[in-house]
N, C-alpha and C positions, 0 to 999 in steps of 0.2 A: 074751484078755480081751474084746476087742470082741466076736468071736464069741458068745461067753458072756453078755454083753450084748446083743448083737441075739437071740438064739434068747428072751433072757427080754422083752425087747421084744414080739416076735410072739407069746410066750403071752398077755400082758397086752393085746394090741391085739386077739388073736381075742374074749377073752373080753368087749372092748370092743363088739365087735361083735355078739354074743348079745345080749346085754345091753340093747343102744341099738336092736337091730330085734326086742327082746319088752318094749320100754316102753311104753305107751301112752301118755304123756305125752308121746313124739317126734315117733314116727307110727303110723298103722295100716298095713301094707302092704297091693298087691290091691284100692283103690279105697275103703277105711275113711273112714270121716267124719272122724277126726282127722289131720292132719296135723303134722311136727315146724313150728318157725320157722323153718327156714333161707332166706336171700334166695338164696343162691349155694352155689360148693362151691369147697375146693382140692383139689389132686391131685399129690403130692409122691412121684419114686421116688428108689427106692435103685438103686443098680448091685450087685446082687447081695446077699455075707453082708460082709462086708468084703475087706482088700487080703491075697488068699492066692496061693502059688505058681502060675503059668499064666496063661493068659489069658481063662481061663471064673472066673466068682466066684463061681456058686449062683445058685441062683431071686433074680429082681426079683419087688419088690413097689411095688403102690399104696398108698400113705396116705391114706386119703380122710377128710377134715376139712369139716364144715358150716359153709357163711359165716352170719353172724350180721347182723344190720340194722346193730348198729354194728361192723360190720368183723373182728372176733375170732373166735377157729375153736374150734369142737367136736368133734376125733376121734369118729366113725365108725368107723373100723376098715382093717385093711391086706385088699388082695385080689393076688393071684399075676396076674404079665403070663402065665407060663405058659411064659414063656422066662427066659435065663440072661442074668448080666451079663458085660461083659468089661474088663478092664485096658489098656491101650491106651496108654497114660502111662506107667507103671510107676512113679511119682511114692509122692507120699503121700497118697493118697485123695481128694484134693482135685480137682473138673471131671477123672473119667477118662476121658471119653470128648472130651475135647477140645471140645466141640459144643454148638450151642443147639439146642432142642426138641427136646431127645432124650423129650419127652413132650408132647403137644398134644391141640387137639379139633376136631372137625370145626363149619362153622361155624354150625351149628345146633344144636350141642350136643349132640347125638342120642348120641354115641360121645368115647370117651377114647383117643387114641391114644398109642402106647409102642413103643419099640427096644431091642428085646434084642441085644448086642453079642454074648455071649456065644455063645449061641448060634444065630447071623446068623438072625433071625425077626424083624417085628415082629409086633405086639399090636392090636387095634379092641377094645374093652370098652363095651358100650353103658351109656347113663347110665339110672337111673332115678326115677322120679319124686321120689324121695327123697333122689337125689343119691348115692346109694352104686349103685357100680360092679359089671354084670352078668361072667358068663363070658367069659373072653377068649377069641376066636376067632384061631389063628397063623395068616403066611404067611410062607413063606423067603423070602428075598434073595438075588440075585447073587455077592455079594462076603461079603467077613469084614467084622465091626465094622459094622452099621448104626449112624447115634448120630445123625440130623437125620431128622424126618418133618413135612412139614405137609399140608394137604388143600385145597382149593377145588370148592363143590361141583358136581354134573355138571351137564349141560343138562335140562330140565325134559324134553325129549325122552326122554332115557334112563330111560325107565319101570324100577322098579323097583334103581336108582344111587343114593348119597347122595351120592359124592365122587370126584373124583381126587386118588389120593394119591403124594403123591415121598418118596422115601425116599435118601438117604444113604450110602453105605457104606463107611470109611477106608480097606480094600485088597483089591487082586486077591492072587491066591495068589504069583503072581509076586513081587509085592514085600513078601510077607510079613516074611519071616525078615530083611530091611533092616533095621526097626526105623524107629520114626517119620520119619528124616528121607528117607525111599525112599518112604515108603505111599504110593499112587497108588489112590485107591477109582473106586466109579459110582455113578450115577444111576439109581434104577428109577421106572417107571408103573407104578399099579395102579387097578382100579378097586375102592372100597369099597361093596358091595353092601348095600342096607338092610337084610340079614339079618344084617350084622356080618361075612360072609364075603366073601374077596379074589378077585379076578379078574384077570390081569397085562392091562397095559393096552397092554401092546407095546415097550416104551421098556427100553432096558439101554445107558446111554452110559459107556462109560471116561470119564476126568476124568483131567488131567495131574498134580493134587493132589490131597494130603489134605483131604477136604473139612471141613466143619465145622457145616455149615449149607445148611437149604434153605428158601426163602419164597418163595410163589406172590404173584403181585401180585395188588391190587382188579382185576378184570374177566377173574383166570388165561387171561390171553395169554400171562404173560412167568412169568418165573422165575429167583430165583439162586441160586447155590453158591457160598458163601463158602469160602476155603481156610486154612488155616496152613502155617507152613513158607514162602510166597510169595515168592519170591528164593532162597533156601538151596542153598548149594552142592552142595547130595545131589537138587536137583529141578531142577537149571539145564539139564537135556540139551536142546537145539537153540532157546535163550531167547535174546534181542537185549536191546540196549540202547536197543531203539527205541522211542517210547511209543507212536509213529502217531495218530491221530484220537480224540481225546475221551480224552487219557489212555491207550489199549488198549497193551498188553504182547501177545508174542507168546510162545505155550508156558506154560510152567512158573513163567513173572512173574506170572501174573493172581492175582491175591489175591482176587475176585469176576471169576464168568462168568456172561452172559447168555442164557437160552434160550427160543427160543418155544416156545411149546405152542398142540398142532392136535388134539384129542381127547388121547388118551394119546403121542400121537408126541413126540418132544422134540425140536431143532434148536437146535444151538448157534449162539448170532447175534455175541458178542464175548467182550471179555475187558478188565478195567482194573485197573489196580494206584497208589498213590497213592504209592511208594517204591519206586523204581528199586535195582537194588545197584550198589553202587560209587556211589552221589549224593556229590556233593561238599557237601553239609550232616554228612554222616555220619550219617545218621538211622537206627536202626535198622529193617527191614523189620519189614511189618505183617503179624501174622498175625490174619488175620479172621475171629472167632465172630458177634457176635451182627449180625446182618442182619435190615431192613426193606424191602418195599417200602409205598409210599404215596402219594396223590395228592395235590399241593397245589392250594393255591387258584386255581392258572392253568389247572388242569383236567391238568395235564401230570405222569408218573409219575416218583416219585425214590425211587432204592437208596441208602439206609441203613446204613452199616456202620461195626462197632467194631473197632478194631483196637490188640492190645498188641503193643507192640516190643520181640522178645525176641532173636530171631533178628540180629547186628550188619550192619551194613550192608554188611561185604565178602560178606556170608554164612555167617560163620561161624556154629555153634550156640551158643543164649541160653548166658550167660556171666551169673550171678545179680548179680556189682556190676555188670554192664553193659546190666543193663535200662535203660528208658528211658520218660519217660510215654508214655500210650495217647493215643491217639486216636480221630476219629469223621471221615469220609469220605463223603462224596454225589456222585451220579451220575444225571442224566437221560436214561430212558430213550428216545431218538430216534427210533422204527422198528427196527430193526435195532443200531441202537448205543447204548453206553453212554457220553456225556459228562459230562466232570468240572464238577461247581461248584463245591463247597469239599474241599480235600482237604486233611489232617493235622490236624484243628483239636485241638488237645490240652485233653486232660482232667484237668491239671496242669500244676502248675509244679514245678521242683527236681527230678523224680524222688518227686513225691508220688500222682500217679496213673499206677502204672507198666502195672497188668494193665487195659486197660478191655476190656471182655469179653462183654455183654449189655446189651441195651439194649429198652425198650418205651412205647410215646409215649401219651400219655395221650387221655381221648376227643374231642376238637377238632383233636386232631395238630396242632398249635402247638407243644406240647413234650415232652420224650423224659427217661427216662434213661436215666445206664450205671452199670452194677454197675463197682466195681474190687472184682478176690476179695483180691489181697494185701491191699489200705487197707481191705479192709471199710467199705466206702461209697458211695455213689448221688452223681453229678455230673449234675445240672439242665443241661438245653441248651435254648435254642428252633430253633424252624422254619419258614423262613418260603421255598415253593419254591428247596427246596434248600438254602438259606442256610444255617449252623446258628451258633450263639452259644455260649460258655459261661460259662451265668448263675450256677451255685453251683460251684463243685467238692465242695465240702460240705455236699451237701442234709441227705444222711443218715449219719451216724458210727458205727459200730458199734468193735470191738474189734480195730485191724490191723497191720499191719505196718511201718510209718512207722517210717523209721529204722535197721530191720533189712536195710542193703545188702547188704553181704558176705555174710551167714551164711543161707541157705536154711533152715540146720535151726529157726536160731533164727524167720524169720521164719514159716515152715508153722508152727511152735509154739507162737506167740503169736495166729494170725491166727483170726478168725472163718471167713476165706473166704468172704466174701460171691459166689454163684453166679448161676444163674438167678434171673430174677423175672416177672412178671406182674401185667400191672392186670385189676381187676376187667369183669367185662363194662357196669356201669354203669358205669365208670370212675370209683369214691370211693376205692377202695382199691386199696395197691399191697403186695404180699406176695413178698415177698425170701428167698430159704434159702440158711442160711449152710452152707455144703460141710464145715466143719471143725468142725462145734457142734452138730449133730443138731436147727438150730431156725428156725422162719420169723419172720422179722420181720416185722411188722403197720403199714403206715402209712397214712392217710388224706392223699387226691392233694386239694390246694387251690390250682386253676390252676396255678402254678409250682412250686409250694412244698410240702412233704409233712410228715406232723403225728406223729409215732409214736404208734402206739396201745396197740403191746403183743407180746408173742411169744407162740409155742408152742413147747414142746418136750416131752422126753422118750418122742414117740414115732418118732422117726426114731433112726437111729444117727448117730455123729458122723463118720464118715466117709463115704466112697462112696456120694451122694448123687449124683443128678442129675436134673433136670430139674421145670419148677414149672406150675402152670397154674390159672387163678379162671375162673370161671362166675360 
């Protein structure tokens, strides 16, 4: 039935797309005197056709949607990455790739960037003046499962470079057939050429974890790789109990690593984790999706990270009544090392924000939020170097899980899944997609506080969704 429903989706969204670029009331393409109104764009994929047998899922697609002055989206039409998605969870559709940005843009806008898990490639799709999405140009990756890409752009030196890009990958062949709590992926460099075509930039680092995440810091010196799994008894091989300097874990405990970057080279600099196993709080280990880096006001760099506790704190694997709230984790980066400021700070109470999972700070980077996908909803934090607060648990409400301890089935059943999200590049609005509901939520960002404006739907499907991104 999904099936069947996405295939009649993609008829309805081609012919969306005829349609919206022979209006003239939109725009004229090729340099026309008329122009459509859009201020921005979103750019919403899918992981493939839905959740079918294997670990390839069919061609991704883009959804490209025209932002509007006041905030609200106009479907445009869907375009092919060109690659395959992959299942990597093996879940119920909901975040299968485990990861944030598993779709992003370079930071000029120039290109839309995409990970195809399925079939280890990622995507460059140049943007154009209209906001809908060129040919996508591949390049293969290292490893299985790409699902984190971001970019920072090159040195003005490199005549004819738009970007350096890192990419993610959840496992070598080696630990394929483990099954998630084995995956051990890598790290690749690439250079992205202004023609939309790749270049390896030289970099191919193994990683002791499943990654989940990669973000280049303001001034791409540094960089991180968030993990999940972080403690678990299937990744503990040659891991201590020691935290050493600024929080750092050794091995297989880092829940975020730090690495310089020198052109495309990579150089691993540390490691920190903000739950030890076996802690005598009993805290459940963090597994870390959504990462920032950012500069506070002392001029000094801080990592940013969400982390749900699923995994128990002996190590055993998540155990659905014994989740536990999420939280959000910071770390100043020192040179070479990664010290802790605030670590655990929860994004609940009772076991009311269990999954926190993504997070994206508004334009003054004062304040941030995080998606929880079970609770379906946004928890408001401030920021103040390093520091972080939590000012709402409940910015934003959607339709969740609250309540539904024990029974997975029932709470994936009930839940929106709130997933990825994205502020606008003006920073007014902030655009949420729900994993379990085929729909973006629409909010208007007011300093701390965020306003609902409205959704779209029906043209994404209601599962295997991932990844979000506004212009």
């Amino acid at each position: 039935m999904k099936n069947l429903k996405f295939s009649l989706y993609i008829l309805l969204a081609s012919t969306l797309i005829f349609t919206s670029c022979n209006d003239d009331d939109n725009f004229v393409p090729d340099g026309g005197e008329e122009t459509n109104n859009f201020v921005g764009a979103v750019y919403a994929m899918t992981n493939g056709e839905g959740q079918v047998d294997g670990v390839e899922q069919g061609p991704n697609t883009i959804v490209t949607y025209g932002r509007n002055v006041d905030g609200t989206l106009t479907p445009i039409g869907p375009v092919a990455t060109g690659g395959n998605g992959g299942d990597f969870d093996g879940g119920e559709g909901l975040d299968p790739l485990i990861s944030a940005y598993a779709i992003t843009k370079t930071r000029d806008n120039a290109f839309v960037l995409a990970v195809n898990a399925g079939s280890n490639t990622i995507s460059a799709l140049p943007v154009n003046d209209d906001f809908s999405l060129g040919n996508p140009v591949l390049q293969t990756t290292s490893a299985q499962g790409p699902n984190s890409i971001d970019s920072y752009p090159a040195p003005e030196s490199m005549t004819g470079v738009n970007s350096l890009v890192l990419v993610t990958n959840i496992t070598r062949s080696e630990f394929l057939d483990g099954g998630e709590p084995m995956h051990r992926g890598t790290l690749d460099s690439f250079w992205l050429l202004d023609d939309g075509t790749f270049q390896s930039a030289g970099a191919s680092v193994n990683l002791d974890n499943r990654p989940s995440c990669v973000y280049i810091a303001p001034g791409g010196a540094y960089a991180i790789v968030a993990s999940i799994n972080a403690g678990a008894a299937g990744l503990d091989v040659g891991a201590t109990d020691n935290l050493g300097t600024g929080s750092t874990a050794v091995g297989n405990q880092d829940e975020v690593v730090l690495f310089g970057i020198n052109g495309g080279s990579l150089t691993r600099l540390d490691g920190a984790t903000s739950t030890l196993r076996g802690n005598a709080e009993q805290r459940n280990l963090p597994s870390a999706i959504g990462s920032q880096i950012v500069r506070g006001t002392d001029g000094e760099l801080y990592a940013v990270v969400t982390e749900a506790r699923e995994f128990q704190y002996n190590g055993a694997p998540p155990a659905f009544p014994a989740l536990q709230d999420g939280s959000v984790s910071t770390w100043r980066i020192d040179g070479d090392q990664l010290v802790d400021v605030n670590l655990d700070v929860r994004s609940g109470e009772g076991n009311t924000g269990r999954t926190a999972c993504w997070l994206d700070f508004t334009s003054d980077e004062n304040t941030f939020f995080v998606s929880n996908a079970i609770e379906a909803g946004l928890a408001s934090f401030s920021f103040t170097n390093g520091v972080v607060t939590l000012l709402d648990q409940t910015a934003a409400q959607g339709v969740g899980a609250t309540g539904n301890t024990t029974d997975p089935g029932a709470a994936f059943g009930t839940t929106e899944g709130w997933i990825d999200m994205w502020i606008s590049d003006d920073g007014a609005f902030l655009y949420q997609l729900y994993g379990l509901d085929g729909t973006i939520g629409i909010f208007g960002v007011n300093g701390q506080t965020l306003t609902p404006i409205g959704e779209e739907s029906g043209n994404l499907p209601d599962t295997n969704t991932q990844g979000i991104v506004a212009i």
